[in-house]
DRENPAVO-462740 format. One line per 2 residues: number of its first residue (from 0); their letters; for each residue y, z, x of C-alpha. Coordinates in Angstrom, 1 decimal. Layout:
BEGIN
NUM> A> Y Z X | ...
# end
This chain:
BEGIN
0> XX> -18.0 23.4 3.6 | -15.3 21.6 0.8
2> XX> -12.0 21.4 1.0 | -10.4 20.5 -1.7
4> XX> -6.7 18.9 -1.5 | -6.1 19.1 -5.5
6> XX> -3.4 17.3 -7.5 | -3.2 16.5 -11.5
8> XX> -1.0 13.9 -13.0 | -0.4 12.4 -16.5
10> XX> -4.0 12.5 -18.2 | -3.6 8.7 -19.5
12> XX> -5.0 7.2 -22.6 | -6.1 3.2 -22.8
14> XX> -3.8 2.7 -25.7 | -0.5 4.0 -24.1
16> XX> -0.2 3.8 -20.5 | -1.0 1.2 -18.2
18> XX> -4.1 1.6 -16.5 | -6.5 -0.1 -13.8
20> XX> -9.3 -1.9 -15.1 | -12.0 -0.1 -13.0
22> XX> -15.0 -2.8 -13.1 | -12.9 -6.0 -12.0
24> XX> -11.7 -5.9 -8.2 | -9.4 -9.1 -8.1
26> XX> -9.5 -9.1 -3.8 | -10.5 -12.3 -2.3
28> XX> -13.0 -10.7 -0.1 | -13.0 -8.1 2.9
30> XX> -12.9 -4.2 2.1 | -9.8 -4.1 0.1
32> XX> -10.3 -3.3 -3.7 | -7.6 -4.2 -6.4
34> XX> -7.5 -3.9 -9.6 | -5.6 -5.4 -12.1
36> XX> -3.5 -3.7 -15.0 | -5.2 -3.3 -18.4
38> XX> -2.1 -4.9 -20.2 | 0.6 -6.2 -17.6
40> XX> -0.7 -9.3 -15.7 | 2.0 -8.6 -13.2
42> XX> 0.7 -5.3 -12.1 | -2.0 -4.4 -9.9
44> XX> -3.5 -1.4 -8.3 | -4.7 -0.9 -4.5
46> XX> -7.5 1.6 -3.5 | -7.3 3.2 -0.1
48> XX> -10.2 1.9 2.0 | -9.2 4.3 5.0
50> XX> -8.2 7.7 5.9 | -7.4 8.2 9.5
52> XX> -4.9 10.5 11.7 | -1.1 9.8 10.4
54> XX> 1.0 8.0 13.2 | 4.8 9.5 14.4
56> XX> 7.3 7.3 14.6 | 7.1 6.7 18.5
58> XX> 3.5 5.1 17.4 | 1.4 7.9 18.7
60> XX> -1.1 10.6 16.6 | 0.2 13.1 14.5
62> XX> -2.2 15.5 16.3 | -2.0 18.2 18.3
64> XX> -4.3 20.2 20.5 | -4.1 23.9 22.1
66> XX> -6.8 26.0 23.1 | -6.6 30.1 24.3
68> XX> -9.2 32.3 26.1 | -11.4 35.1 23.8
70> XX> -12.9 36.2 26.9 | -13.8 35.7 30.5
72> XX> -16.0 32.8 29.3 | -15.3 31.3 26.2
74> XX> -12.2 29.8 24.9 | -11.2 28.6 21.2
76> XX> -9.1 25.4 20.6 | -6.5 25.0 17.5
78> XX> -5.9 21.5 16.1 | -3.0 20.3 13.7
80> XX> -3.0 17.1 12.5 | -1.8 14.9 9.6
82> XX> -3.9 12.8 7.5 | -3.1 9.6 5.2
84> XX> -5.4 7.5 3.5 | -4.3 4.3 3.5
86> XX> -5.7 0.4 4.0 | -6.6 -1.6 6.7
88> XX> -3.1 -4.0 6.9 | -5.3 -7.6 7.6
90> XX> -7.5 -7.4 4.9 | -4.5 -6.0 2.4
92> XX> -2.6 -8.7 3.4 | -4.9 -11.4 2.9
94> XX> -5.8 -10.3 -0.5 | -2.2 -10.0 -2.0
96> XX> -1.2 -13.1 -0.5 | -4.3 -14.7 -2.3
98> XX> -3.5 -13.4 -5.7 | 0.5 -14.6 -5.3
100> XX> -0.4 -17.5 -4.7 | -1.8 -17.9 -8.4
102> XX> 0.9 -15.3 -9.3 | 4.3 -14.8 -7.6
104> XX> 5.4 -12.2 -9.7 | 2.7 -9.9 -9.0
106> XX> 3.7 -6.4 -7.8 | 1.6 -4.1 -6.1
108> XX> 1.0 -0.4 -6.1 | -1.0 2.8 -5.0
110> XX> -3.7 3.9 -7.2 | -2.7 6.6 -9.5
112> XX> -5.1 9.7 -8.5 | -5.5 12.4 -11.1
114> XX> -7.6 14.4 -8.3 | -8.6 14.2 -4.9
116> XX> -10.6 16.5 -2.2 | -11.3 16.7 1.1
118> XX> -15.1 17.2 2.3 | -17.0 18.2 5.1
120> XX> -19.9 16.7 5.9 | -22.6 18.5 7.4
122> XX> -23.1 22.4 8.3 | -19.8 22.5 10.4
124> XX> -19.6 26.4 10.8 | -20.4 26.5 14.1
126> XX> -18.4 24.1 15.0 | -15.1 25.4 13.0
128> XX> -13.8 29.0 12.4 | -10.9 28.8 10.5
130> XX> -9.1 26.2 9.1 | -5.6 25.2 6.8
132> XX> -6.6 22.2 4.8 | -6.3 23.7 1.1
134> XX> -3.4 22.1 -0.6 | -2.5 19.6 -3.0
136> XX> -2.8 16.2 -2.0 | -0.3 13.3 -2.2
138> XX> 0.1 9.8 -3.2 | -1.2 6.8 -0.7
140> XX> 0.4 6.7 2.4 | 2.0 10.5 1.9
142> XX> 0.5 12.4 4.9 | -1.7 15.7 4.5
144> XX> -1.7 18.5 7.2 | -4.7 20.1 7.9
146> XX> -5.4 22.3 10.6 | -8.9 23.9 12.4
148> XX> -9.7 26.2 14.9 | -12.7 25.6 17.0
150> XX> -15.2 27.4 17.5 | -16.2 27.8 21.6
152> XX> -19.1 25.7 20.9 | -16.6 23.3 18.4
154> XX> -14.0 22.9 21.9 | -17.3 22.1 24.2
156> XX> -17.7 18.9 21.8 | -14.3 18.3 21.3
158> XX> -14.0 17.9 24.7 | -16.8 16.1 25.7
160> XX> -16.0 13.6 22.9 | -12.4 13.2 24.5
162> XX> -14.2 12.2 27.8 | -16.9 9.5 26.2
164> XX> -13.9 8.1 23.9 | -16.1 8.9 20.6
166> XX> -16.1 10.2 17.6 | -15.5 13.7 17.3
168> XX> -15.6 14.8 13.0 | -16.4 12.6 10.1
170> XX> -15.1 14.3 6.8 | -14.8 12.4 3.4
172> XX> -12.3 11.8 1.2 | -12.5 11.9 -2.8
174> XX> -10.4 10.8 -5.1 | -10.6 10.1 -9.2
176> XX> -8.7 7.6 -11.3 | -8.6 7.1 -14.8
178> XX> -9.2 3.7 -15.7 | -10.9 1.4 -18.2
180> XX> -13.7 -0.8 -17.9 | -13.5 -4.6 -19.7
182> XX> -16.1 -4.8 -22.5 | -18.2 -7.9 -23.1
184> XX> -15.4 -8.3 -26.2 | -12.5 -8.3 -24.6
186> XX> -11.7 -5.2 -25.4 | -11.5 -2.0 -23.0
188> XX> -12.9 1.8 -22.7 | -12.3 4.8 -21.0
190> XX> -13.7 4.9 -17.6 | -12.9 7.8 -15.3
192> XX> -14.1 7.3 -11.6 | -14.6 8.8 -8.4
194> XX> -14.3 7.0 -5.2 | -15.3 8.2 -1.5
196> XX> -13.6 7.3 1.8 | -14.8 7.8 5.1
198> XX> -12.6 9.9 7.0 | -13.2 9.7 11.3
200> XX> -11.2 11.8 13.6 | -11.7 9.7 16.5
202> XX> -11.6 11.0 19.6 | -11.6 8.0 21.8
204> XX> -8.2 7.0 19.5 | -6.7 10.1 20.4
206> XX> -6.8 9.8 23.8 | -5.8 6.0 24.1
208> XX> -2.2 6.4 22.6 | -1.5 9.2 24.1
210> XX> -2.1 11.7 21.7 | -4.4 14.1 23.9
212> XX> -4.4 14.2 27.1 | -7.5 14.7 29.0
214> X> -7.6 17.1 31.9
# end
């Protein structure tokens, strides 16, 4: 099953517009990738290393849970939630404070997607019935809604992962940039890419900050 959150922007040529330089990540280590600006040194480009459940402003999920009977026996759940991909704030952190430190002016920024989907990993159609995830997608940090209803059997698990505190749906996240790569001259070429990131609806998360509330 795909889902595909779809958004176009500028298509940008090397010669005009600014643009990442795709095979040099400038992070000092950890799982944050940066890269640097094909012609200002000041500029530089983050990749999301995450995608997890967007938080409110109170601090708790952005995810809501419901479930009603089909039958004597069976029930269905519905879940809404919001989505953002996003980085993991220690490792960002320590990588743009590595790269001021050799360069106080540098400024920061999202990558610039050209396209992005959201995927499903696995046969998942007896777990999900119906679901609301087909839009365009946003920048970094904008939140998607997407919303599923469960199948009986897709509640059972739901529910059970609830009560171990595990995960409950992997899906995966793709975006595409359009970037250069660095020749051995000096000098740059096209190079469009496609990056995937893990996207975990954890269950155990859910329940800890208050999210869902297990009965």
């Amino acid at each position: 099953m795909k889902l595909i959150l779809l958004f176009l922007t500028l298509i940008y040529c090397a010669g005009t517009f600014a643009l990442p330089v795709m095979n040099e990540n400038i992070a000092s280590g950890g799982i944050v990738t940066i890269y640097p600006d094909h012609q200002d040194p000041n500029r530089f480009y983050i990749a999301p290393n995450i995608v997890t459940v967007a938080k409110r402003d109170n601090g708790k999920a952005a995810f809501t849970y419901s479930e009603n009977r089909i039958n004597l026996f069976q029930k269905i759940a519905h879940v809404q939630m919001l989505l953002s991909a996003a980085y993991t704030t220690d490792d960002l952190n320590v990588a743009k404070d590595f790269i001021l430190k050799s360069n106080p002016n540098a400024q920061f920024s999202g990558l610039p997607f050209i396209q992005s989907s959201l995927e499903m990993n696995g046969e998942l159609a007896d777990l999900i019935s119906q679901n609301e995830c087909v839009h365009e997608a946003g920048l970094i940090g904008q939140q998607q809604a997407c919303s599923m209803t469960l199948t009986p059997r897709g509640r059972t698990l739901f529910l059970k992962s609830l009560s171990r505190q595990a995960l409950f749906l992997t899906l995966s996240f793709k975006y595409s940039v359009w970037g250069v790569a660095r020749r051995a001259d000096g000098g740059f070429a096209d190079q469009p890419i496609t990056h995937a990131v893990a996207v975990k609806i954890d269950a155990g998360e859910l329940t800890r900050d208050g999210a869902v509330i297990l009965r």
